[in-house]
N, C-alpha and C positions, 0 to 999 in steps of 0.2 A: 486476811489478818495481817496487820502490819507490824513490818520486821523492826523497825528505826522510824524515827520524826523528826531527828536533828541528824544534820543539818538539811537534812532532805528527807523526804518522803521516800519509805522503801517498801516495799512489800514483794512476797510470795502470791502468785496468780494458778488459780487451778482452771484450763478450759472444761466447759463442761460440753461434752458431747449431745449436741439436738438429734432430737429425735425427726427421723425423717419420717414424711408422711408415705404408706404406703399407697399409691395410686390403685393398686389393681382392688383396695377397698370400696366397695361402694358408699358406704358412710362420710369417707376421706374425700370422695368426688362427689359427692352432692352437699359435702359442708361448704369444699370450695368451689362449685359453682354457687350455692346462696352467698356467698361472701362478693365474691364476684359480683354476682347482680344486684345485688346491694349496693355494691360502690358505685356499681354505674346507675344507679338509683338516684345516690345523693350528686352523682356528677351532672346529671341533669337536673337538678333543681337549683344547686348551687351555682349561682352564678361567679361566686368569687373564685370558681377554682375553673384554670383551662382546658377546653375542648382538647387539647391533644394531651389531655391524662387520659382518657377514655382510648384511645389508644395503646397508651402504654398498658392500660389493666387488662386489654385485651391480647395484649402479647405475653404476657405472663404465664408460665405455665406450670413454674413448680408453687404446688400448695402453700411449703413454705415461706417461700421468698414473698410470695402474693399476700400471706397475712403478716408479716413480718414489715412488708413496704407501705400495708396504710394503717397496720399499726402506729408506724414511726411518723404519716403524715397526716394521722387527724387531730383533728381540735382534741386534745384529750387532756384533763390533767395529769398531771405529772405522775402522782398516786396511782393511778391508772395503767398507765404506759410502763410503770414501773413493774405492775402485777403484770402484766401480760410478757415482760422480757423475763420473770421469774419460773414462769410455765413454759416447760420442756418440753410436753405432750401435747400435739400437734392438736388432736381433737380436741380438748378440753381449752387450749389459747384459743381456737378458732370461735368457739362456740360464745366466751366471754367478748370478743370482740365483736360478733355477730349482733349481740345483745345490744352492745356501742353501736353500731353501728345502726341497728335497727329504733334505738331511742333518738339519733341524728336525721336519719330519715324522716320518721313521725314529724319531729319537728319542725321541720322542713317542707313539709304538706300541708301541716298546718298555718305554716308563716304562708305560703304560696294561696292557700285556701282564702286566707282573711286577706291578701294582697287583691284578689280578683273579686272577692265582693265589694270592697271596698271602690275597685275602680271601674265597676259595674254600675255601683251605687251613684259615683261622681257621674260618670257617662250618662244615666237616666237623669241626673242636675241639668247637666250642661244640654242634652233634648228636650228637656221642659221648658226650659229657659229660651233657647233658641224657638221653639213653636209657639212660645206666648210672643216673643217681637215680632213675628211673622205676620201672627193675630191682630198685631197692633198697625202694624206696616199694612194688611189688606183693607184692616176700618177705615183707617186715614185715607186710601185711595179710593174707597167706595164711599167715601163721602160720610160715612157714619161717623154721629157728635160722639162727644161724650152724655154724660147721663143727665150734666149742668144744661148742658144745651138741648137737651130734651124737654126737660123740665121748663126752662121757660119759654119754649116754644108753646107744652102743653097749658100753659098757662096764658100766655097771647092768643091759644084761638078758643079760651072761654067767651070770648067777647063777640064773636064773630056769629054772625047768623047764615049757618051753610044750609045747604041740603044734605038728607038723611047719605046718598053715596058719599058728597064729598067729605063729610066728616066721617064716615068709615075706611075711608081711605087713608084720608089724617092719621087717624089714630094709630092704624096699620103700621 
């Protein structure tokens, strides 16, 4: 609550005492290992963010500093990040961000998902493509026409008076 607005900004500050998480909970260490794995979840999909964060989350060791530190560095909005500095009870912040965290993930599987069909899809283009010039490239050295040159070949030996082999072989 502020004290004065002229000629400066004054206020009264009350700290609020964090609740520390206790470890020797098991609830408290299996929220934050899933938070944990989580991050390193999205650190490996995300390409924009670097390999030696994955390190750092694995050096982390108090619950709170760990949900506190990708609290303050995810994509989140503001509204957001705001709710989660508002909650003092370690389980209850953990669990909201977990949620965050687990909707950025999804998403991230799914952009990853539609990346590899799609370059799946291109890859099966560009092998089709590549074994019809192949196709094209073995005719022309084996001497086969096209289908114009066929045609009026078959048409030049109407006139011709073969014997019954040689004109099955013709035709062959």
């Amino acid at each position: 609550k502020g004290i004065q607005e002229k000629p400066f900004l004054k206020a009264r500050v009350k700290y609020l005492k964090e609740d520390s998480a206790d470890l020797k909970k098991k609830e408290v260490k299996a929220l934050s290992e899933s938070v944990k794995e989580t991050a390193l979840s999205i650190l490996q999909l995300n390409n924009n963010i670097p390999q030696e964060a994955q390190s750092a989350f694995e050096a982390i060791e108090n619950p709170n500093f760990l949900v506190r530190f990708i609290a303050s560095n995810m994509d989140l909005a503001v509204k957001a990040k705001q709710e989660l500095l508002e909650i003092n009870e370690f389980t209850e912040r953990a669990t909201i961000l977990l949620k965050h965290m687990t909707h950025e993930l999804q998403l991230l599987e799914l952009k990853d998902e539609i990346h590899s069909k799609t370059h799946s899809d291109l890859d099966q283009q560009q092998r089709d493509y590549f074994l019809r010039q192949q196709m094209k490239t073995l005719q022309t050295e084996l001497g086969e026409g096209t289908t114009q040159e066929i045609k009026e070949l078959k048409l030049k030996s109407k006139d011709k008076k073969w014997s019954k082999e040689v004109k099955a072989f013709f035709d062959k």
